[in-house]
DOSE-166330 format. One record per residue (C-alpha): x, y, z; residue number from 0. Coordinates in steps of 0.02 Angstrom, whole numbers, plus 50000, padded with zeros to 5 digits. Layout:
N
{x=X, y=Y, z=Z, zalo=NUM}
...
END
This chain:
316
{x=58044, y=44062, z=53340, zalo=0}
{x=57853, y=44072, z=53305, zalo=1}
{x=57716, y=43976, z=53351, zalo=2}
{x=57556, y=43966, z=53269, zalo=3}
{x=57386, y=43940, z=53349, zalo=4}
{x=57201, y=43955, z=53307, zalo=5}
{x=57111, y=44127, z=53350, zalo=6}
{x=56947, y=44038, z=53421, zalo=7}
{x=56840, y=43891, z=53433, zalo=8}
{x=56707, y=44020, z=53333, zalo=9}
{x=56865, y=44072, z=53205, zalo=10}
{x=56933, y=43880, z=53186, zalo=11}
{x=56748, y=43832, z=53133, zalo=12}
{x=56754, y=43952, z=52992, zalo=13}
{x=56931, y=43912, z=52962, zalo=14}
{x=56899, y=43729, z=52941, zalo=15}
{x=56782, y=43774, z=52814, zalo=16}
{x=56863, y=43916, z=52716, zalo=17}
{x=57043, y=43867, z=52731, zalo=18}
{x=57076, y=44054, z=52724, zalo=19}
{x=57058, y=44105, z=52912, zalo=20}
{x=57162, y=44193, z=53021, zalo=21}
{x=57299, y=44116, z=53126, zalo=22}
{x=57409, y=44188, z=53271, zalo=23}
{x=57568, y=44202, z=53252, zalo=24}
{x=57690, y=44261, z=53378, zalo=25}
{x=57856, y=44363, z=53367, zalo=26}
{x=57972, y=44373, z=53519, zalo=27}
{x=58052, y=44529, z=53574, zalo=28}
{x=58197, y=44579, z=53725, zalo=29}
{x=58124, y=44696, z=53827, zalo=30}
{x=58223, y=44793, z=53957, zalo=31}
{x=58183, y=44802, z=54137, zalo=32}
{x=58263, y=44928, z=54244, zalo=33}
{x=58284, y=44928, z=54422, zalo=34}
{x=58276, y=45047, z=54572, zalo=35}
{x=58343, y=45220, z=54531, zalo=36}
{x=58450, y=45145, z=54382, zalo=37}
{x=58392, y=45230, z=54189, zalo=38}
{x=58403, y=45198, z=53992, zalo=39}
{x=58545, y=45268, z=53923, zalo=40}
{x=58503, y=45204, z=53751, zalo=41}
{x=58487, y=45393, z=53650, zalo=42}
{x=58574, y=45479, z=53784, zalo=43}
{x=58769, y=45537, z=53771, zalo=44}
{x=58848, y=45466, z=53926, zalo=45}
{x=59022, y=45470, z=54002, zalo=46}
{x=59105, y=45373, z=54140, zalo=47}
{x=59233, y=45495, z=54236, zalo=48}
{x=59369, y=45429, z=54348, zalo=49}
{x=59447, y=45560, z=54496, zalo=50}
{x=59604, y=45546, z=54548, zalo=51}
{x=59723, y=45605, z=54667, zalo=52}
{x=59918, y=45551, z=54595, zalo=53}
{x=59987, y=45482, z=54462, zalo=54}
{x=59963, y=45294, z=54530, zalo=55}
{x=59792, y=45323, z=54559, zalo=56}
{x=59765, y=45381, z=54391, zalo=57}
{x=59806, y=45222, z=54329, zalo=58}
{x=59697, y=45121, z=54447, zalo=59}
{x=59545, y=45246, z=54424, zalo=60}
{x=59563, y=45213, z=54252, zalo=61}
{x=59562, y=45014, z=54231, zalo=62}
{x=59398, y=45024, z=54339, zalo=63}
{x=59317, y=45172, z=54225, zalo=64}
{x=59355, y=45077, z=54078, zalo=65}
{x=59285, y=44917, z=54131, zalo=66}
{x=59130, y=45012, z=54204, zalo=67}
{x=59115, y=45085, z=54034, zalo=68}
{x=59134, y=44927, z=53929, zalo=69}
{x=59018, y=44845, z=54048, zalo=70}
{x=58881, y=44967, z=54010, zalo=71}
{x=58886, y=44972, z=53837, zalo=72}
{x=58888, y=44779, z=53821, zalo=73}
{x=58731, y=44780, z=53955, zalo=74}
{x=58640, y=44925, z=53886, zalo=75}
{x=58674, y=44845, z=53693, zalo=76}
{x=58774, y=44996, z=53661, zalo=77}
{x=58896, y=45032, z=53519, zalo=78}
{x=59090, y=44983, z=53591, zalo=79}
{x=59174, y=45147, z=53625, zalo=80}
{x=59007, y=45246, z=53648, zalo=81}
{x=59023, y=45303, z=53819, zalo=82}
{x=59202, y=45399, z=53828, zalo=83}
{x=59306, y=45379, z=53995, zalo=84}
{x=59384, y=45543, z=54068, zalo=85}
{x=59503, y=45575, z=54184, zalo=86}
{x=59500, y=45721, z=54314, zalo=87}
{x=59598, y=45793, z=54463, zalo=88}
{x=59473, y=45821, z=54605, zalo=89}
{x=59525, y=46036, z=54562, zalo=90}
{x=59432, y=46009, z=54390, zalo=91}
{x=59273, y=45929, z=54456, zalo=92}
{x=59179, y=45931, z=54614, zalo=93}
{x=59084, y=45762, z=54622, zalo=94}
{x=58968, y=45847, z=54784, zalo=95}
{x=58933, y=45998, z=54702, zalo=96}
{x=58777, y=45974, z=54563, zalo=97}
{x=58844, y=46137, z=54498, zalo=98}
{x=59006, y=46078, z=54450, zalo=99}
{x=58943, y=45906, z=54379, zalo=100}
{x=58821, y=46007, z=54266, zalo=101}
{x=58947, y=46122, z=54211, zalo=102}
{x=59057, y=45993, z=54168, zalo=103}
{x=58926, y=45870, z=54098, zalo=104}
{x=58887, y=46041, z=53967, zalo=105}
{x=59085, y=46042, z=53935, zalo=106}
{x=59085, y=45867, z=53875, zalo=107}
{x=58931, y=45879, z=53788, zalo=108}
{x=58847, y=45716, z=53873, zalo=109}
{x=58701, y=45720, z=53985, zalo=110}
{x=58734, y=45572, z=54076, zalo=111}
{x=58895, y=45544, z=54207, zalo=112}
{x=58953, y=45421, z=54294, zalo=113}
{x=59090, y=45491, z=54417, zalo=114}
{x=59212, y=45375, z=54504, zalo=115}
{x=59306, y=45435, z=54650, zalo=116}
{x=59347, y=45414, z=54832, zalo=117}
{x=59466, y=45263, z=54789, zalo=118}
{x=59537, y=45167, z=54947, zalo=119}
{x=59637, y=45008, z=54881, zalo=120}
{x=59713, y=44903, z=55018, zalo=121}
{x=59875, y=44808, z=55031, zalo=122}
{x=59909, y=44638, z=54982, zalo=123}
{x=59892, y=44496, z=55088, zalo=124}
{x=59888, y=44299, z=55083, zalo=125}
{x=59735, y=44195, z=55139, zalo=126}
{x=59816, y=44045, z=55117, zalo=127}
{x=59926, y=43918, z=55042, zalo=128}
{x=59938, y=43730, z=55035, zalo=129}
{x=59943, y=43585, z=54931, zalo=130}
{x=59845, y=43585, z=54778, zalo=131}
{x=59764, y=43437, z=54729, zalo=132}
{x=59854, y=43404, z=54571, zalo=133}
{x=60026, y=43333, z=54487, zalo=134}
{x=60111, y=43390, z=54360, zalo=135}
{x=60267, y=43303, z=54294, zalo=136}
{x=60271, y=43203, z=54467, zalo=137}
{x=60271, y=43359, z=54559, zalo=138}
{x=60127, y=43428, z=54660, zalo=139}
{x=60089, y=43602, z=54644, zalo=140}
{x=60055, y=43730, z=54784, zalo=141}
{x=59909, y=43846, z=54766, zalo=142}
{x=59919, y=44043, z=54830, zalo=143}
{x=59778, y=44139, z=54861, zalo=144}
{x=59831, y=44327, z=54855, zalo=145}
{x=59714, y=44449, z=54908, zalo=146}
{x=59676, y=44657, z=54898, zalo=147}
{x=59523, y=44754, z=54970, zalo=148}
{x=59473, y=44888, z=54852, zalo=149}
{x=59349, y=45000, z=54873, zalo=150}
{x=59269, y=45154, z=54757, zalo=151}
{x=59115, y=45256, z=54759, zalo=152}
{x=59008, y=45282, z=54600, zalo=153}
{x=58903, y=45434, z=54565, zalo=154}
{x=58769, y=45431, z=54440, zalo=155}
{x=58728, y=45596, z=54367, zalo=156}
{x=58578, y=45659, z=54261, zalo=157}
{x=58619, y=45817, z=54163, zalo=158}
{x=58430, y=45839, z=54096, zalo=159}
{x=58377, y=45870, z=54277, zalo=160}
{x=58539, y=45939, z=54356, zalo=161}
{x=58512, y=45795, z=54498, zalo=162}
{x=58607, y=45668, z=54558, zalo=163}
{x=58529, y=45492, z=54522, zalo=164}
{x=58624, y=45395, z=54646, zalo=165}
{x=58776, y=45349, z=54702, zalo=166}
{x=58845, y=45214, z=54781, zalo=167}
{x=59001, y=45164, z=54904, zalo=168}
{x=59054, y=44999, z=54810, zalo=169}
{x=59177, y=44893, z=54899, zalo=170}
{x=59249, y=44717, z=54844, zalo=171}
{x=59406, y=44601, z=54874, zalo=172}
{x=59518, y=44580, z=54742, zalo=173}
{x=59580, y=44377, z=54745, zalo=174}
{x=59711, y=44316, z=54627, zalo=175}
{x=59743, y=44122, z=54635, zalo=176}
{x=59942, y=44068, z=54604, zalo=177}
{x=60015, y=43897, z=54557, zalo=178}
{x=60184, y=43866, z=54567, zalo=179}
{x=60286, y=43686, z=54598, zalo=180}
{x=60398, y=43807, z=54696, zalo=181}
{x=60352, y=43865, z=54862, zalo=182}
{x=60323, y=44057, z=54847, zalo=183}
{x=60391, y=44187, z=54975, zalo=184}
{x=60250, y=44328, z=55015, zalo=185}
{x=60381, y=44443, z=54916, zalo=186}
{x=60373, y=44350, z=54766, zalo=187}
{x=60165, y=44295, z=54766, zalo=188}
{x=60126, y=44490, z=54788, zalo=189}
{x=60234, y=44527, z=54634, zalo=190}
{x=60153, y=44399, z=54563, zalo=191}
{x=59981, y=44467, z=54588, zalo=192}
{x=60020, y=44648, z=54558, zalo=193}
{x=60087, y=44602, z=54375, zalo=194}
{x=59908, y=44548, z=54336, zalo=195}
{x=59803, y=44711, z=54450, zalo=196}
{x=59745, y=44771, z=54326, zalo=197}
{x=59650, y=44670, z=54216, zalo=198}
{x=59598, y=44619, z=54404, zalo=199}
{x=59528, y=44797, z=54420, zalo=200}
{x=59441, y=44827, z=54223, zalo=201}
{x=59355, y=44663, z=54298, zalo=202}
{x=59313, y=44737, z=54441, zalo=203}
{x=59218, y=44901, z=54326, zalo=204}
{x=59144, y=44776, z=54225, zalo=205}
{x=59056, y=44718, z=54388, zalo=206}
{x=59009, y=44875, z=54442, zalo=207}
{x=58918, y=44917, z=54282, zalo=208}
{x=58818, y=44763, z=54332, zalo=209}
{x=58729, y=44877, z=54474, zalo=210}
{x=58668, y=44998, z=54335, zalo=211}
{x=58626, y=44888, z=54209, zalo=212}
{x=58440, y=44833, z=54151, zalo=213}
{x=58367, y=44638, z=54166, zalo=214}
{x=58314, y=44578, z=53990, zalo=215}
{x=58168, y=44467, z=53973, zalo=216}
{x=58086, y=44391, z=53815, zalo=217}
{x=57894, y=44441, z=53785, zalo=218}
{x=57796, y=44366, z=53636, zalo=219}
{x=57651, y=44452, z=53566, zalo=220}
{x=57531, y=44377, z=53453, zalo=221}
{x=57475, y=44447, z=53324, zalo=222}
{x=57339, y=44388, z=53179, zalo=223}
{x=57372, y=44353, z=53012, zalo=224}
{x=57269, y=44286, z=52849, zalo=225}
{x=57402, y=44179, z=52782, zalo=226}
{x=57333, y=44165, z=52596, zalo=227}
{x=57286, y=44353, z=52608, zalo=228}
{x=57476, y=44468, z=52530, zalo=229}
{x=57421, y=44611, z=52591, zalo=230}
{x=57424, y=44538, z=52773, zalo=231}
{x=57595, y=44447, z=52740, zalo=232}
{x=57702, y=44560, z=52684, zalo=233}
{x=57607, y=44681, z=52841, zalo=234}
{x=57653, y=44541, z=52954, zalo=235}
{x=57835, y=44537, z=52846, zalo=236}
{x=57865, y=44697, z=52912, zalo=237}
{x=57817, y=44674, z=53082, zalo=238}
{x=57962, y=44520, z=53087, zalo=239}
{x=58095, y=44652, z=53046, zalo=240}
{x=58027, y=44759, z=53163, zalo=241}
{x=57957, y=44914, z=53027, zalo=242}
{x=57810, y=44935, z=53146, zalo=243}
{x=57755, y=45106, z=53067, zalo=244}
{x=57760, y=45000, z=52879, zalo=245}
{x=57660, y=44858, z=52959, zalo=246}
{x=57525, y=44972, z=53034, zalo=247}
{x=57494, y=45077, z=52875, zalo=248}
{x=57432, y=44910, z=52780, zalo=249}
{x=57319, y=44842, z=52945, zalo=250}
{x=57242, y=45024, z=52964, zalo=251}
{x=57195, y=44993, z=52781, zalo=252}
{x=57113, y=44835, z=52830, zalo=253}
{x=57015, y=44883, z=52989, zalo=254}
{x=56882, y=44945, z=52886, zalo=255}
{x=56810, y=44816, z=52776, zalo=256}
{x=56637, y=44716, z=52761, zalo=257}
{x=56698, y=44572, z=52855, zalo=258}
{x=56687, y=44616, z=53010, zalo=259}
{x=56844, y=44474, z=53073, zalo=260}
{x=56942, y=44550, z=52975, zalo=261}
{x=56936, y=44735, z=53028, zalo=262}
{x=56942, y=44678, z=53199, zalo=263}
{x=57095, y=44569, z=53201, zalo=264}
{x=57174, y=44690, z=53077, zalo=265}
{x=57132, y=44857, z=53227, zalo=266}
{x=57205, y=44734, z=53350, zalo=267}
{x=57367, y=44696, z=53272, zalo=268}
{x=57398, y=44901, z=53233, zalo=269}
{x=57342, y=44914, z=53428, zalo=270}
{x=57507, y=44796, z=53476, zalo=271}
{x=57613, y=44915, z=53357, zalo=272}
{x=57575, y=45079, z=53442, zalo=273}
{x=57599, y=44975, z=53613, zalo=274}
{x=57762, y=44913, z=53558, zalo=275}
{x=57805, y=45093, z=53536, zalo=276}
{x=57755, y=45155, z=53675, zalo=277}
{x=57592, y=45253, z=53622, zalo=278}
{x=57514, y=45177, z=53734, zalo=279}
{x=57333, y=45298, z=53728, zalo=280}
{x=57323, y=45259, z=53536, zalo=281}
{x=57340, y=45083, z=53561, zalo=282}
{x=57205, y=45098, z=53689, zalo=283}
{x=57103, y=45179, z=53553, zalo=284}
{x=57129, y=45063, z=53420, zalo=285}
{x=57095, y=44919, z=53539, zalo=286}
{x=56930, y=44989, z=53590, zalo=287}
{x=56873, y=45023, z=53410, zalo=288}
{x=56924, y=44825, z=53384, zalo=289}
{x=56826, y=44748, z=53520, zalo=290}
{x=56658, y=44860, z=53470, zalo=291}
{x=56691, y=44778, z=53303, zalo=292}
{x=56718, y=44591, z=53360, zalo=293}
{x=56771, y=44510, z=53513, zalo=294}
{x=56896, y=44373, z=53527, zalo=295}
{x=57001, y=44297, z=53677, zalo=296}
{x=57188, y=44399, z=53638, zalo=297}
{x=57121, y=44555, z=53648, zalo=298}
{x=57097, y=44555, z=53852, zalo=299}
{x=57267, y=44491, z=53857, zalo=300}
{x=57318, y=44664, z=53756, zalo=301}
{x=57215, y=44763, z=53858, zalo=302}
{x=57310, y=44708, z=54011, zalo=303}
{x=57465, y=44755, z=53951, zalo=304}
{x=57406, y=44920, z=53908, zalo=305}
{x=57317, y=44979, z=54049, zalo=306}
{x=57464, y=44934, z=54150, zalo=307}
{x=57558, y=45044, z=54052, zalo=308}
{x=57421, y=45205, z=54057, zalo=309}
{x=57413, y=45165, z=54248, zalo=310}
{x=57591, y=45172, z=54291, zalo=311}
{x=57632, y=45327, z=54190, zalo=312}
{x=57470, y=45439, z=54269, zalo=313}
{x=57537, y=45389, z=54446, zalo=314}
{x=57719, y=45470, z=54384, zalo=315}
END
């Protein structure tokens, strides 16, 4: 979606009688917001590891890893099958030893870990049962609520720094909800529930992955185009399909002309580029050399963004 606006009331006078001004126009981009301790693992080879201690664990450990996994590659935009699932005896890693999760982390080749372990899953139970509020062939139905504590702790691991990132003690109650027009012993509702524990459980690692996973939010930035002008079309083409480095080699070629407007708005727009990209000191520079040129109302909004930027990183 775009949405296009005059510059200023100084540009829409000249506008009005040219016909051949410049005009914002805004593009819309997801931008990831991170919380806490959590990090990007876009670039970075990353593995979810489950520990177990028998053979039924094993199976348990793994429903959780795999929904943990599939979680963070559908949060974190992530090709599907990107982050591999292990699974380990606690003899062939030590999740409180950094030594041990580096060497294994090297073994693996990923730099990123994510180790499940310390599994506690409780026993079934029933929180209640009673008439539920609808008919089916003249019969009312009775409604089961089956019930299962489960609880797992999570350890993030960064390989880079050989340092644990966090972990956490995650614990959660497993509810299953039964109909039947038959009233249900305890023997027969627990069967019941365990024949469907573990998609229960992948749910439950899909959940998880929500306490590592980024907020997205939708920024627009405006940038200024001469929409009778090629050159500045197909630069502002390229920006649309996100080619910043293609859209800033035409604007650099325009920030140095006679008209003054022009090589302004045009230093401006390859300013937004290099912010976009995170060069955050170049687009400081460009943006400077723009407002010496000509002033105009969107470039204070820019400069906000980007001293934010210089700020927070010189306080790291």
């Amino acid at each position: 979606m775009k949405k296009t606006l005059l510059l200023l009331a100084f540009i829409f006078a000249i506008l009005s009688i040219t016909s051949c001004g410049p005009v914002v126009e805004s593009i819309y981009l997801d931008s990831m917001n991170l919380n806490g301790e959590n990090v990007i693992l876009q670039n970075r080879n990353t593995a979810v590891v489950g520990v177990f201690s028998s053979k039924k664990d094993s199976a348990i450990v793994a429903q959780m890893a795999l929904g943990l996994s599939e979680g963070l590659e559908t949060d974190f935009i992530l090709p599907e099958n990107s982050i591999e699932v292990f699974m380990n005896h606690p003899k062939d890693i030590n999740v409180n030893n950094v030594n041990s999760l580096y060497k294994y982390s090297t073994i693996s080749s990923n730099d990123v870990l994510f180790v499940m372990d310390s599994l506690k899953l409780g026993h079934f139970s029933m929180r209640k049962n009673y008439y539920f509020d609808m008919v089916v062939n003249n019969n009312n139905l009775y409604q089961y609520n089956v019930i299962m504590p489960v609880e797992v702790r999570v350890t993030e691991y960064d390989a880079d720094n050989m340092t644990k990132i966090q972990h956490k003690v995650l614990i959660d109650t497993l509810s299953w909800v039964l109909a039947s027009a038959n009233k249900l012993s305890e023997t027969v509702a627990f069967k019941k529930a365990n024949d469907q524990l573990y998609p229960s459980l992948n749910y439950f690692g899909l959940t998880i992955a929500k306490q590592y996973s980024p907020a997205w939010t939708t920024k627009s930035y405006d940038f200024i185009v001469y929409l009778s002008d090629d050159k500045w079309n197909k630069a502002y083409s390229y920006a649309q399909n996100l080619n910043w480095g293609e859209a800033r080699k035409i604007w650099m070629s325009l920030a140095n002309t006679d008209n003054d407007i022009a090589s302004s708005t045009a230093s401006y727009n390859v300013a937004i580029t290099l912010y976009i990209e995170g060069y955050y000191d170049l687009a400081e520079k460009w943006l400077n050399y723009s407002i010496d040129i000509f002033q105009f109302d969107e470039q204070n909004d820019l400069k906000l963004l980007i001293d934010d930027k210089i700020q927070s990183e010189n306080s790291k």
